[in-house]
mmCIF file as gemmi writes it, N, C-alpha and C atoms, coordinates in Angstrom:
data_model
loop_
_atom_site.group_PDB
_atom_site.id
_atom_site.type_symbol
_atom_site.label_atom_id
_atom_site.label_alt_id
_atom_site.label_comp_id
_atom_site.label_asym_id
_atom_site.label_entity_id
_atom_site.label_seq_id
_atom_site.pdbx_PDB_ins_code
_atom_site.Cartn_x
_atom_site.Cartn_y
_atom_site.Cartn_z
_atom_site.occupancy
_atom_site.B_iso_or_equiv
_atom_site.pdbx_formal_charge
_atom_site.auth_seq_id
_atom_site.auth_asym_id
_atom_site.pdbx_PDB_model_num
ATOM 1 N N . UNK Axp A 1 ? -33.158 -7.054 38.633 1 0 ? 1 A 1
ATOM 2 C CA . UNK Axp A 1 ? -32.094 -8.044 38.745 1 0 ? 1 A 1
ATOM 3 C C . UNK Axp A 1 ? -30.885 -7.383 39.402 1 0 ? 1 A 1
ATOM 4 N N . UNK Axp A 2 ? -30.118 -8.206 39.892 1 0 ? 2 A 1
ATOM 5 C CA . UNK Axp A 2 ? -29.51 -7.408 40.732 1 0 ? 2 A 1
ATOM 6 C C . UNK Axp A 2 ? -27.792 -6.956 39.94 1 0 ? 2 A 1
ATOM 7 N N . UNK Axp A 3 ? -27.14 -6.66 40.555 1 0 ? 3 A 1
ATOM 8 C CA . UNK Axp A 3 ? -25.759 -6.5 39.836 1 0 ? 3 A 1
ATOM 9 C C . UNK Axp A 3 ? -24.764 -7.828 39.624 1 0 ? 3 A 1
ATOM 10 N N . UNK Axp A 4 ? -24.586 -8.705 41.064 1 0 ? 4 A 1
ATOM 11 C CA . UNK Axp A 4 ? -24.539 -9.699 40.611 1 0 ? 4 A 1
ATOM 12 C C . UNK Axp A 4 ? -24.946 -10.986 39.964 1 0 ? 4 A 1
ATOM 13 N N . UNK Axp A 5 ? -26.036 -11.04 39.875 1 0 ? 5 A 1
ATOM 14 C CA . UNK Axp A 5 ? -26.981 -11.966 38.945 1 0 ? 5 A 1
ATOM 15 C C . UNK Axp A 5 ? -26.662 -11.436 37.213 1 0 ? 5 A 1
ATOM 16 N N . UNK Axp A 6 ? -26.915 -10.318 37.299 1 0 ? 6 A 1
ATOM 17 C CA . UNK Axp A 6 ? -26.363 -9.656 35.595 1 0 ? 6 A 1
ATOM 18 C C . UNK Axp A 6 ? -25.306 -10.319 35.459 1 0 ? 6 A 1
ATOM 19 N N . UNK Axp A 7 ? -23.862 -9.825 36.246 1 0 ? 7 A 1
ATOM 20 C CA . UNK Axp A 7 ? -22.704 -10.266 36.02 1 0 ? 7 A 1
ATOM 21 C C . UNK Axp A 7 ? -22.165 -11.763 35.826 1 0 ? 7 A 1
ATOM 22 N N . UNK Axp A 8 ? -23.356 -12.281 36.681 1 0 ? 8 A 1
ATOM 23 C CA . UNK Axp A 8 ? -23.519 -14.292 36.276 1 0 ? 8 A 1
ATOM 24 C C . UNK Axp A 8 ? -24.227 -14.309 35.274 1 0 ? 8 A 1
ATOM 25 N N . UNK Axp A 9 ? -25.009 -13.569 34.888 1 0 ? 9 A 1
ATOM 26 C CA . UNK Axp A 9 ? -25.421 -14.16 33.387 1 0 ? 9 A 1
ATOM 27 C C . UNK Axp A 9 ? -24.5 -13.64 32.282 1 0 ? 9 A 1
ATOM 28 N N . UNK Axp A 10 ? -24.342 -12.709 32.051 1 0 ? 10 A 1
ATOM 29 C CA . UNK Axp A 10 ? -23.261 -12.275 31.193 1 0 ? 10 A 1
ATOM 30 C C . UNK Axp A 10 ? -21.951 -13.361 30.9 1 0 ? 10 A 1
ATOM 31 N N . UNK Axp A 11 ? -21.208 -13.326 32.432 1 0 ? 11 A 1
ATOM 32 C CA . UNK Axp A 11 ? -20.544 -14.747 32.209 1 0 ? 11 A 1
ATOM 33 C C . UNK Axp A 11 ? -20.435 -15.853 31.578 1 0 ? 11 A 1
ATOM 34 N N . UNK Axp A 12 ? -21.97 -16.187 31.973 1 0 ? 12 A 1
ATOM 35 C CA . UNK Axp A 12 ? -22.652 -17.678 31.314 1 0 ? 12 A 1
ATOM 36 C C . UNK Axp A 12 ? -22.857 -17.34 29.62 1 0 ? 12 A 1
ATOM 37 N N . UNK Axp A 13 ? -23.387 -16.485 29.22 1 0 ? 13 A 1
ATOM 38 C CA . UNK Axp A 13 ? -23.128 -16.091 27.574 1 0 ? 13 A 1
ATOM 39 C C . UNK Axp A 13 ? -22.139 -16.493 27.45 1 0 ? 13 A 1
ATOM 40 N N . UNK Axp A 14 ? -20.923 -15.477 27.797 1 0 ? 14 A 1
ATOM 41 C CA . UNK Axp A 14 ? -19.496 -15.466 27.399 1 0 ? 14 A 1
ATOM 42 C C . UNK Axp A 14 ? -19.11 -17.172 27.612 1 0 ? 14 A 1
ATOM 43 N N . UNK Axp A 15 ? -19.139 -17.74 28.398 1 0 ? 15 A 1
ATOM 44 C CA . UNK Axp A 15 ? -18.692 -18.957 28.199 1 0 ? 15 A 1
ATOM 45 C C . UNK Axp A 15 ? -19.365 -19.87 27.523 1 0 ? 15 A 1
ATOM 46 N N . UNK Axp A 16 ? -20.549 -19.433 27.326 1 0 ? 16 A 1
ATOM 47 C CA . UNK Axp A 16 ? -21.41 -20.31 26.178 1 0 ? 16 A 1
ATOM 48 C C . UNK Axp A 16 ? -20.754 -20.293 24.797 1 0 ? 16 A 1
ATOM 49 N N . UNK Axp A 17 ? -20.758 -19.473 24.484 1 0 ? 17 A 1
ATOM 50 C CA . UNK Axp A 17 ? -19.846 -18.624 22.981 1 0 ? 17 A 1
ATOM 51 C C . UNK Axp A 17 ? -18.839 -18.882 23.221 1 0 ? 17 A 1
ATOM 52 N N . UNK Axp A 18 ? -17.958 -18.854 24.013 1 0 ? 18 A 1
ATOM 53 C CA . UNK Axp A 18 ? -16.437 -19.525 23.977 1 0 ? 18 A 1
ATOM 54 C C . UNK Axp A 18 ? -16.339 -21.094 23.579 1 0 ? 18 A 1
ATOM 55 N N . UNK Axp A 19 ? -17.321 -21.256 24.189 1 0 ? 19 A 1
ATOM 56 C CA . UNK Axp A 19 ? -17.669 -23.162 24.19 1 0 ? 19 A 1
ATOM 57 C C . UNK Axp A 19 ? -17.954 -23.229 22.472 1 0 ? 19 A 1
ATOM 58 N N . UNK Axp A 20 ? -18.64 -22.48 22.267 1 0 ? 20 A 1
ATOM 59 C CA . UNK Axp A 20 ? -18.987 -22.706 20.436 1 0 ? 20 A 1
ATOM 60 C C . UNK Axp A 20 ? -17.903 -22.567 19.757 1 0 ? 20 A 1
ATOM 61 N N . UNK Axp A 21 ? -17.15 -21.46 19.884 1 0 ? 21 A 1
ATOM 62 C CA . UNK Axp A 21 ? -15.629 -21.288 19.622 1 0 ? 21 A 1
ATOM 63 C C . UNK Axp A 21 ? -15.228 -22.074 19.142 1 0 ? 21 A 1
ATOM 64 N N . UNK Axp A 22 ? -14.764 -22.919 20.105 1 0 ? 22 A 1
ATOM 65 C CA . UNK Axp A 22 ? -13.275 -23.82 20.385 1 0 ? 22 A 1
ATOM 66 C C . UNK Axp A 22 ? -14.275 -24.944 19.569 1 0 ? 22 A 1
ATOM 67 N N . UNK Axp A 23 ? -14.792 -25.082 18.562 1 0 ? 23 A 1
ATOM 68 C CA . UNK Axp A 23 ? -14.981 -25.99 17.713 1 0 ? 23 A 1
ATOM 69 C C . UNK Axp A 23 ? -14.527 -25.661 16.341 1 0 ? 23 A 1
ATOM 70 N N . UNK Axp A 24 ? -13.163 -26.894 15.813 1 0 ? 24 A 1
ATOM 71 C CA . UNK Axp A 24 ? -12.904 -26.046 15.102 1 0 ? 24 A 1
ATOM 72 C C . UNK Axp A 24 ? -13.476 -26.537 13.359 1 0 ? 24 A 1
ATOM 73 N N . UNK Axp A 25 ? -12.829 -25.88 12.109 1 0 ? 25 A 1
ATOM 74 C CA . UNK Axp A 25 ? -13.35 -26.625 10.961 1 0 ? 25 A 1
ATOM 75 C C . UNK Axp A 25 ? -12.465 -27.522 10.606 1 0 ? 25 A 1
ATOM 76 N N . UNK Axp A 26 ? -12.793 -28.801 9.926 1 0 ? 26 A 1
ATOM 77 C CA . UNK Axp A 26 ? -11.674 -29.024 9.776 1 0 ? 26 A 1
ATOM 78 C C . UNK Axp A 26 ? -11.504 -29.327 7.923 1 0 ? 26 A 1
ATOM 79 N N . UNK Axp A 27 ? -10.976 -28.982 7.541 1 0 ? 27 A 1
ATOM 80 C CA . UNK Axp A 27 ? -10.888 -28.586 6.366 1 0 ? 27 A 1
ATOM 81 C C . UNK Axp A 27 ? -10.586 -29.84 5.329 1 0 ? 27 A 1
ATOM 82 N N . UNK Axp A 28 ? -10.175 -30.828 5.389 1 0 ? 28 A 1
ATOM 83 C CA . UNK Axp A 28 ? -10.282 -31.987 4.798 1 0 ? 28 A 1
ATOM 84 C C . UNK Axp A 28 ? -11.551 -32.673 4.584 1 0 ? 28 A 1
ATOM 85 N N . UNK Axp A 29 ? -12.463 -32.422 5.594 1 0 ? 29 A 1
ATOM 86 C CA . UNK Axp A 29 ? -14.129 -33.151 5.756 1 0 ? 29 A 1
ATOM 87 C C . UNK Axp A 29 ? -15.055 -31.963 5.879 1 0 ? 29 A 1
ATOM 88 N N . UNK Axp A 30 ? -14.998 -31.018 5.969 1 0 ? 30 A 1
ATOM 89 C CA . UNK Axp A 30 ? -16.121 -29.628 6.263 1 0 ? 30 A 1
ATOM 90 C C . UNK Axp A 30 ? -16.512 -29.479 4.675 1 0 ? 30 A 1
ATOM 91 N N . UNK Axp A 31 ? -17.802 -29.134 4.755 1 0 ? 31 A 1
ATOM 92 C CA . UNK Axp A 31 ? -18.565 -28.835 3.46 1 0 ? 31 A 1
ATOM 93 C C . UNK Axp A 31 ? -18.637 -27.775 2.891 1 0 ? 31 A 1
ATOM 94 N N . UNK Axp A 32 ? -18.833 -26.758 1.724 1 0 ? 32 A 1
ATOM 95 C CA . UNK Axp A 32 ? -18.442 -25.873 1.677 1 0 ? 32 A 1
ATOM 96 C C . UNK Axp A 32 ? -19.321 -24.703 2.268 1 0 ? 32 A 1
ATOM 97 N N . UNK Axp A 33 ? -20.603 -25.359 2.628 1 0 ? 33 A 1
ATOM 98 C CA . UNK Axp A 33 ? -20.942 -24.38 3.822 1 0 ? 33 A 1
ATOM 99 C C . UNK Axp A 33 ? -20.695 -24.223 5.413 1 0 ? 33 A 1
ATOM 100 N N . UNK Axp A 34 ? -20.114 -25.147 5.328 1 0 ? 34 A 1
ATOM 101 C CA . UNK Axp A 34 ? -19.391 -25.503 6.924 1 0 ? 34 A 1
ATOM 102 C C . UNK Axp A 34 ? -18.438 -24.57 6.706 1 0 ? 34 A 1
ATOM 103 N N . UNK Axp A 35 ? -17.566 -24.301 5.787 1 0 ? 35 A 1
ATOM 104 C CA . UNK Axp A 35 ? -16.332 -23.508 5.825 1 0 ? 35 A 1
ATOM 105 C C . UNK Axp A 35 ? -16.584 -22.066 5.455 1 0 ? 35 A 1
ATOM 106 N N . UNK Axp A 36 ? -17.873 -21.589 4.821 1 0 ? 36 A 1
ATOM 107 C CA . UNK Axp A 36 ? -18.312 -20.276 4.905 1 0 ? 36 A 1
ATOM 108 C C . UNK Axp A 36 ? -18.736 -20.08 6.055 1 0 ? 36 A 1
ATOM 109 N N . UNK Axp A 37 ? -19.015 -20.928 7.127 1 0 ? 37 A 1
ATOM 110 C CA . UNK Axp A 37 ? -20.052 -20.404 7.944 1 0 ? 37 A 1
ATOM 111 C C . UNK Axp A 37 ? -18.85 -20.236 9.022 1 0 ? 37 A 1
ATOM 112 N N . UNK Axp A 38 ? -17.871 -21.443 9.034 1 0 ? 38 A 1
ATOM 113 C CA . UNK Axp A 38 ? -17.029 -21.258 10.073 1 0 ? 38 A 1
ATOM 114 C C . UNK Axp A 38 ? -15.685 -20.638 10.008 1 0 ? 38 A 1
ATOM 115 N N . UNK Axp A 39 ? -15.52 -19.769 8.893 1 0 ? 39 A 1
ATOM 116 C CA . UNK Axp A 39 ? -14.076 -19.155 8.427 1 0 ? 39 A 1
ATOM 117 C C . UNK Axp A 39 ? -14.941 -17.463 8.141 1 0 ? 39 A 1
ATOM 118 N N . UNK Axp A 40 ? -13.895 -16.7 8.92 1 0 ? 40 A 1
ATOM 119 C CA . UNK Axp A 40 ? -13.602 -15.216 8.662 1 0 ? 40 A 1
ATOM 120 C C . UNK Axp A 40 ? -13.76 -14.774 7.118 1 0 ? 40 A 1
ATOM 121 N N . UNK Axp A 41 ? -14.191 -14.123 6.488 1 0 ? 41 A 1
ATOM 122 C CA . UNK Axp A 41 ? -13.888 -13.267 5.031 1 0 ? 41 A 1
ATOM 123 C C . UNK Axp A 41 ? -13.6 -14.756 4.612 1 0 ? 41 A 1
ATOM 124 N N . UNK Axp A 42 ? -14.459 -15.706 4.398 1 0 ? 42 A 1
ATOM 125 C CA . UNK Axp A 42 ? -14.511 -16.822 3.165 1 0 ? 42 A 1
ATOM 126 C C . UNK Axp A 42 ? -16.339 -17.244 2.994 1 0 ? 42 A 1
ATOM 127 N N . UNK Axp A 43 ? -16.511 -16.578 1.646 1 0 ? 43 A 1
ATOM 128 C CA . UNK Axp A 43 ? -17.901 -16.35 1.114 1 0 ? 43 A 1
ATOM 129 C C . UNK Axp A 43 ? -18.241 -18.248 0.906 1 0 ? 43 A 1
ATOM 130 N N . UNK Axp A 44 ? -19.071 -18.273 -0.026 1 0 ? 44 A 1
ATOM 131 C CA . UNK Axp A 44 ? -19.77 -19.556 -0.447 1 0 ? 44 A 1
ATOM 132 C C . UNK Axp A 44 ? -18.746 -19.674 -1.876 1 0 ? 44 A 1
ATOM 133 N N . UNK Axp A 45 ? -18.399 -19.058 -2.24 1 0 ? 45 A 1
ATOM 134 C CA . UNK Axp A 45 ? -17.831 -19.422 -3.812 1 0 ? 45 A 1
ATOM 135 C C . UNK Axp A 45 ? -15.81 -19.332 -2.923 1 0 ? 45 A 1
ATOM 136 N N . UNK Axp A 46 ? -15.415 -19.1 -2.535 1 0 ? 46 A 1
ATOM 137 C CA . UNK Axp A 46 ? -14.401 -18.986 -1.918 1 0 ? 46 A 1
ATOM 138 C C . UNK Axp A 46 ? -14.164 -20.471 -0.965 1 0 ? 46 A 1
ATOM 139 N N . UNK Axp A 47 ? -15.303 -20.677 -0.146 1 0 ? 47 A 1
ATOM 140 C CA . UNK Axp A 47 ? -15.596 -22.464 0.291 1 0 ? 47 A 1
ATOM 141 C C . UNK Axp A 47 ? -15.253 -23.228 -1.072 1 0 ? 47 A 1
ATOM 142 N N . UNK Axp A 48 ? -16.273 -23.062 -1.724 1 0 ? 48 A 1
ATOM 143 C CA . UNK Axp A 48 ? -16.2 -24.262 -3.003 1 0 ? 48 A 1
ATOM 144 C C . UNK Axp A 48 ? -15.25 -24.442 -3.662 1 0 ? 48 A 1
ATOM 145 N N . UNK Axp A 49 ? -14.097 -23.107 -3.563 1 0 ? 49 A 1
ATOM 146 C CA . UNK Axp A 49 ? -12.982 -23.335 -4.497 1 0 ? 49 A 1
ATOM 147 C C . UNK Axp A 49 ? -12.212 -24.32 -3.346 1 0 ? 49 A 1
ATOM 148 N N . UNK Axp A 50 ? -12.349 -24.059 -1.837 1 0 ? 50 A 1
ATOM 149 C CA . UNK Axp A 50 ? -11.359 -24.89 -1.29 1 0 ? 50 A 1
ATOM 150 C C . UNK Axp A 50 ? -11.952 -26.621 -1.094 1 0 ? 50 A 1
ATOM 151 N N . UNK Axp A 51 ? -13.471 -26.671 -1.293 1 0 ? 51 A 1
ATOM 152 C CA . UNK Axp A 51 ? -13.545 -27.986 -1.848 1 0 ? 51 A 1
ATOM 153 C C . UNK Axp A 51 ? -12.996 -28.754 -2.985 1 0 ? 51 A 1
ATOM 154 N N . UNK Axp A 52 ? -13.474 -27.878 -3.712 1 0 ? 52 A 1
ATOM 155 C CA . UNK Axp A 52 ? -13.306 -28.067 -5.35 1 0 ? 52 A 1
ATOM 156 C C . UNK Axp A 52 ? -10.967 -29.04 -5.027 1 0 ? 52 A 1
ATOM 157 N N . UNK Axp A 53 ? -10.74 -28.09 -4.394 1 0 ? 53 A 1
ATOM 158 C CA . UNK Axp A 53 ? -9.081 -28.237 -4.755 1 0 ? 53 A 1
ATOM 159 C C . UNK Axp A 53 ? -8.708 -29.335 -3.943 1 0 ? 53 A 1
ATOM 160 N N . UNK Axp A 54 ? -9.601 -29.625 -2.811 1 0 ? 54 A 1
ATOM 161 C CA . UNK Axp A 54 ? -9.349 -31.054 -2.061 1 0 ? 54 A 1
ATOM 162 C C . UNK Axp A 54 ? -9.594 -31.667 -2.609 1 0 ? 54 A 1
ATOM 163 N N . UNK Axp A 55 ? -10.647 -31.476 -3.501 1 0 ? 55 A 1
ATOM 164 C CA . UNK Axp A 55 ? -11.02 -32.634 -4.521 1 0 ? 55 A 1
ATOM 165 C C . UNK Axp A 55 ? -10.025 -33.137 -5.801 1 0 ? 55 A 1
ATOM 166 N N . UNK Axp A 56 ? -9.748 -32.019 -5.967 1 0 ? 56 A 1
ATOM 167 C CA . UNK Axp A 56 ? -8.693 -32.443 -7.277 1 0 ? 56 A 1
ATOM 168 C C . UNK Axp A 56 ? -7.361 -32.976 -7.116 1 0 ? 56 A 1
ATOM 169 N N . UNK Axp A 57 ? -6.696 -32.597 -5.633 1 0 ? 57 A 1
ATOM 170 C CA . UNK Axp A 57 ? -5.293 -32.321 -5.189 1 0 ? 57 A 1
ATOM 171 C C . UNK Axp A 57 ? -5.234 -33.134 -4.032 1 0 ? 57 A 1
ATOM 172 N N . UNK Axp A 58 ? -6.605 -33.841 -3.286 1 0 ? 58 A 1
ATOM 173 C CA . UNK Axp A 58 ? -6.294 -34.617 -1.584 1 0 ? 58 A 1
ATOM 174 C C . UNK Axp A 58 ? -6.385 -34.112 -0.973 1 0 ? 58 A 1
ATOM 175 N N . UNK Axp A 59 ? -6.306 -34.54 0.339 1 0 ? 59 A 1
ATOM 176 C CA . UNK Axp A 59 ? -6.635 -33.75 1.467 1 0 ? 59 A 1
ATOM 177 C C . UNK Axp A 59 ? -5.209 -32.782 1.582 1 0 ? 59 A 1
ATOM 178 N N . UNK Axp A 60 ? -5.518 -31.794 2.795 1 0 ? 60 A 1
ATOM 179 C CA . UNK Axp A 60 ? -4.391 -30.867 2.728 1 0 ? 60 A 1
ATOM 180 C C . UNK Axp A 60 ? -3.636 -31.574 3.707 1 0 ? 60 A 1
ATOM 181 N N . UNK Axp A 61 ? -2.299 -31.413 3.691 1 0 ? 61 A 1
ATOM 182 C CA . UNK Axp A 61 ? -1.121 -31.499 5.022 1 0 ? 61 A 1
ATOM 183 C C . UNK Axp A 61 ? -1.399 -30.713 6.342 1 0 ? 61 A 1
ATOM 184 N N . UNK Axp A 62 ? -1.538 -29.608 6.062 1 0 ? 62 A 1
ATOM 185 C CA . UNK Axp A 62 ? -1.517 -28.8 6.849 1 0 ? 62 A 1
ATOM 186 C C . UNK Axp A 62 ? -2.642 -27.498 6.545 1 0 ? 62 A 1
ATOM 187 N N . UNK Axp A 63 ? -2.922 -26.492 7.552 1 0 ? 63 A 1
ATOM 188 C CA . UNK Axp A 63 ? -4.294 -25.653 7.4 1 0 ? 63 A 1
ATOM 189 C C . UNK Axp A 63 ? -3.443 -24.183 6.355 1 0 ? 63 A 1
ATOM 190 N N . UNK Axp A 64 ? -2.127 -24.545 6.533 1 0 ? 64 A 1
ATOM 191 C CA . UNK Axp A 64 ? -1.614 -23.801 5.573 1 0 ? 64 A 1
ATOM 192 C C . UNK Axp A 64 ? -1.328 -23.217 3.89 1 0 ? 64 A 1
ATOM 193 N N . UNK Axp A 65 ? -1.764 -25.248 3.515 1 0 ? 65 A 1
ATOM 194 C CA . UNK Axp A 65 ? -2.065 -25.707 2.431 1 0 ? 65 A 1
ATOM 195 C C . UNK Axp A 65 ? -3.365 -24.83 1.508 1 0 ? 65 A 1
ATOM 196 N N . UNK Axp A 66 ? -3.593 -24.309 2.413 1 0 ? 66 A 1
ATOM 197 C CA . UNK Axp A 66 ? -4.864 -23.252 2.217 1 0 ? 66 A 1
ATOM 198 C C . UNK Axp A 66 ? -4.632 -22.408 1.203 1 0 ? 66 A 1
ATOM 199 N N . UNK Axp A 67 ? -3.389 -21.703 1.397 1 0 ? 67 A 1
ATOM 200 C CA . UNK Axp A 67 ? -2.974 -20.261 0.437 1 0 ? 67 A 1
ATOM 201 C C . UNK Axp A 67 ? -2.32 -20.813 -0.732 1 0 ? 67 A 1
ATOM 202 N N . UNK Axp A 68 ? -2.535 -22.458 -1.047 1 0 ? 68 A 1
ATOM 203 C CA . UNK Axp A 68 ? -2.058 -22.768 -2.668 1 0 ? 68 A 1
ATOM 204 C C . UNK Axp A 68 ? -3.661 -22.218 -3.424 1 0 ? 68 A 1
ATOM 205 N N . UNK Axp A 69 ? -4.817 -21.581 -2.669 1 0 ? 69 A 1
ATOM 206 C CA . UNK Axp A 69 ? -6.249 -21.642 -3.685 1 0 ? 69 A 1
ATOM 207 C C . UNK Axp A 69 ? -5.934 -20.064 -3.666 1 0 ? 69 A 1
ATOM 208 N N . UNK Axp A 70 ? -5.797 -19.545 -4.737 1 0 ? 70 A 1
ATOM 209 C CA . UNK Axp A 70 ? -5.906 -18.253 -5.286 1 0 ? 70 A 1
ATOM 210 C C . UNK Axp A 70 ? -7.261 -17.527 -4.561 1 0 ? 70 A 1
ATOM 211 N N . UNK Axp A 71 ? -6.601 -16.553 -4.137 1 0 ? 71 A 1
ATOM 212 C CA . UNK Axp A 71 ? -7.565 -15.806 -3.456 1 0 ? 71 A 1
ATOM 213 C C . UNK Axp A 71 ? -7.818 -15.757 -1.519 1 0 ? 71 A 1
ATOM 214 N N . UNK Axp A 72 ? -6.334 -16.41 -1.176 1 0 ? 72 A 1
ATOM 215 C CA . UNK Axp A 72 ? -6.768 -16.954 0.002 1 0 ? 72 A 1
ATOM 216 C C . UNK Axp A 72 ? -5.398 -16.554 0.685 1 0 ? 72 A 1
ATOM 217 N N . UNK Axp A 73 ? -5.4 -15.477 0.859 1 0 ? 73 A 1
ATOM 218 C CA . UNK Axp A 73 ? -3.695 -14.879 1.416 1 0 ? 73 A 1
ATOM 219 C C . UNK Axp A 73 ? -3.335 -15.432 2.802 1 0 ? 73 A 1
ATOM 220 N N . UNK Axp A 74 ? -1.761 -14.762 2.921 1 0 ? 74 A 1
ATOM 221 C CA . UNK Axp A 74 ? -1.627 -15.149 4.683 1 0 ? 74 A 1
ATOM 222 C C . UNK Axp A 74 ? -2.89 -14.307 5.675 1 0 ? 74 A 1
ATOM 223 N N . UNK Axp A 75 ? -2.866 -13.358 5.557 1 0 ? 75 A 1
ATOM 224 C CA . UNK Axp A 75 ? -4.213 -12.529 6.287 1 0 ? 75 A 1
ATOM 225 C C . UNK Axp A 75 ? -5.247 -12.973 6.625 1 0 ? 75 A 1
ATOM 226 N N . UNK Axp A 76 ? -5.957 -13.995 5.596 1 0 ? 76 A 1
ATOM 227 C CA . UNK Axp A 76 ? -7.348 -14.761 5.597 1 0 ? 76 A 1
ATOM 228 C C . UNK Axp A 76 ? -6.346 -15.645 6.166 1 0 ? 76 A 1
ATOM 229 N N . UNK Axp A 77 ? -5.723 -16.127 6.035 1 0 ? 77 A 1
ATOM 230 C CA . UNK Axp A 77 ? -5.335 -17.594 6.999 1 0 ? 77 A 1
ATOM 231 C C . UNK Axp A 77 ? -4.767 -17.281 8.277 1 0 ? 77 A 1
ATOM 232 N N . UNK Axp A 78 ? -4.554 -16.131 8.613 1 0 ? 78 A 1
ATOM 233 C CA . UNK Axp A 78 ? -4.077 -15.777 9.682 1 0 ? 78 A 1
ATOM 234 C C . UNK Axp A 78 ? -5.259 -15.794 10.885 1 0 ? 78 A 1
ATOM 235 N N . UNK Axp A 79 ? -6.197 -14.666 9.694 1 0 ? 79 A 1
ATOM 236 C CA . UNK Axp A 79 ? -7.914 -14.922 10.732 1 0 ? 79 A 1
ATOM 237 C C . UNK Axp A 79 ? -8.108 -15.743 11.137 1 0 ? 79 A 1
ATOM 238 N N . UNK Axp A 80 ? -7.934 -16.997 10.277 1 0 ? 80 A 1
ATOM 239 C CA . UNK Axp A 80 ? -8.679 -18.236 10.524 1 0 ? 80 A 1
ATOM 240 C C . UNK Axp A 80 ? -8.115 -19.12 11.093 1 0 ? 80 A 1
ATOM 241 N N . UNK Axp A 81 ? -6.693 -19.146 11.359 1 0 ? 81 A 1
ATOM 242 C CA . UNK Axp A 81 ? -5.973 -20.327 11.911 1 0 ? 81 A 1
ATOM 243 C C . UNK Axp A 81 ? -6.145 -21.051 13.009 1 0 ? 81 A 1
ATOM 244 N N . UNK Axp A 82 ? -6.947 -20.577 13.612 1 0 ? 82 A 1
ATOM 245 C CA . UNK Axp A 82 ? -7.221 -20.991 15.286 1 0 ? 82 A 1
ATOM 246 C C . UNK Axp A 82 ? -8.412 -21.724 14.719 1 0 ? 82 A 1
ATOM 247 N N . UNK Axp A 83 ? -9.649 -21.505 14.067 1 0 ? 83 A 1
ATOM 248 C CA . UNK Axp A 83 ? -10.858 -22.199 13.995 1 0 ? 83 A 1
ATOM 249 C C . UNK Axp A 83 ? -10.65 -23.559 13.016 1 0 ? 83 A 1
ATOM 250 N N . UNK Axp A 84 ? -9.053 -23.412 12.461 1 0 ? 84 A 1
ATOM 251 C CA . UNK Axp A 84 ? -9.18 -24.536 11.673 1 0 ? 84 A 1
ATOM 252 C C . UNK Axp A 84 ? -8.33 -25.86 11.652 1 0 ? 84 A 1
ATOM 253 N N . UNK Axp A 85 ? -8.682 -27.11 11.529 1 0 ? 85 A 1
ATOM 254 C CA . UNK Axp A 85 ? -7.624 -28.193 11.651 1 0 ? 85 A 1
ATOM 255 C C . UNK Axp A 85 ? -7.413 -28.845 10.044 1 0 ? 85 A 1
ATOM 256 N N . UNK Axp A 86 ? -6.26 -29.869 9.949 1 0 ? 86 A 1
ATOM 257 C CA . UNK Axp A 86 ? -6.42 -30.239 8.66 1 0 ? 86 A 1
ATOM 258 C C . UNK Axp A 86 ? -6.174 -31.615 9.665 1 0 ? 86 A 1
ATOM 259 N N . UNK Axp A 87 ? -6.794 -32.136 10.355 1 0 ? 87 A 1
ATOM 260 C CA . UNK Axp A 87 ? -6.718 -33.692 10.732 1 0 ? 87 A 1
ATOM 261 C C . UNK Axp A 87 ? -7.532 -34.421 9.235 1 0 ? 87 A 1
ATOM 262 N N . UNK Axp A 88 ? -6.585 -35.896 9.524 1 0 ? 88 A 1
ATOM 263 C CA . UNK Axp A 88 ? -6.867 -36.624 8.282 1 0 ? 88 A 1
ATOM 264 C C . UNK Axp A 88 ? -8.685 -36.992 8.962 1 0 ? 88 A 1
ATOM 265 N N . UNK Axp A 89 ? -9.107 -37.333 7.78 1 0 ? 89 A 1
ATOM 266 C CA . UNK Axp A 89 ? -10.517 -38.145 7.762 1 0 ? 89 A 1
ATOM 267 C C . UNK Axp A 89 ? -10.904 -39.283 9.431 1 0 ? 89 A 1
ATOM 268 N N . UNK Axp A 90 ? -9.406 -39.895 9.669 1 0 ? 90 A 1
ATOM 269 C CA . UNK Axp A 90 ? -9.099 -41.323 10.002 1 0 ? 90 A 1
ATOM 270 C C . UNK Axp A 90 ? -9.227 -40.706 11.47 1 0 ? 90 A 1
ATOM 271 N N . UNK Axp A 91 ? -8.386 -39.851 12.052 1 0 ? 91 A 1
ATOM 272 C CA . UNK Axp A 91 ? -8.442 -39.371 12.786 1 0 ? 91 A 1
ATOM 273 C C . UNK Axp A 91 ? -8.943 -39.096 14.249 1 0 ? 91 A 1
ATOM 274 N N . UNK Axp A 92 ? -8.834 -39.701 15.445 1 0 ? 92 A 1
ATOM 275 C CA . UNK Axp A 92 ? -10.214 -39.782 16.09 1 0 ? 92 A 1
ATOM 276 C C . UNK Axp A 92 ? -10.093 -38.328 16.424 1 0 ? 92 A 1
């Protein structure tokens, strides 16, 4: 293969995976394996607590609303802020 054919496929990865990226979670409707799978350093029991608290408390305002669940600092929300939205349900 040649050097430029490598360098077009490589490309095409990289923008494949970028494309997966830019999908983000959105944390009012994501399940709690949607949010392990799509959040940095947040396990399966770390998801469920942030279900569990939508459940008890509503949807969140904001993706910030995050660091009221014990265990979930600015750092972890810092990781994650780009992959995540708090759009309402309604939302298109």
């Amino acid at each position: 293969m040649s050097t430029a054919r490598r360098l077009l496929a490589i490309l095409l990865v990289l923008l494949a995976c970028a494309a997966g990226a830019a999908e983000q979670v959105n944390i009012n409707t994501a399940s709690a394996e949607a949010l392990a799978s799509g959040m940095v350093g947040i396990g399966p029991a770390k998801a469920q607590a942030i279900v569990a608290y939508r459940d008890a408390h509503g949807p969140f305002k904001t993706v910030d609303d995050l660091l009221q669940i014990k265990g979930i600092g600015a750092a972890t929300l810092d990781k994650n802020r780009d992959r995540l939205t708090a759009a309402s349900a309604s939302a298109p």
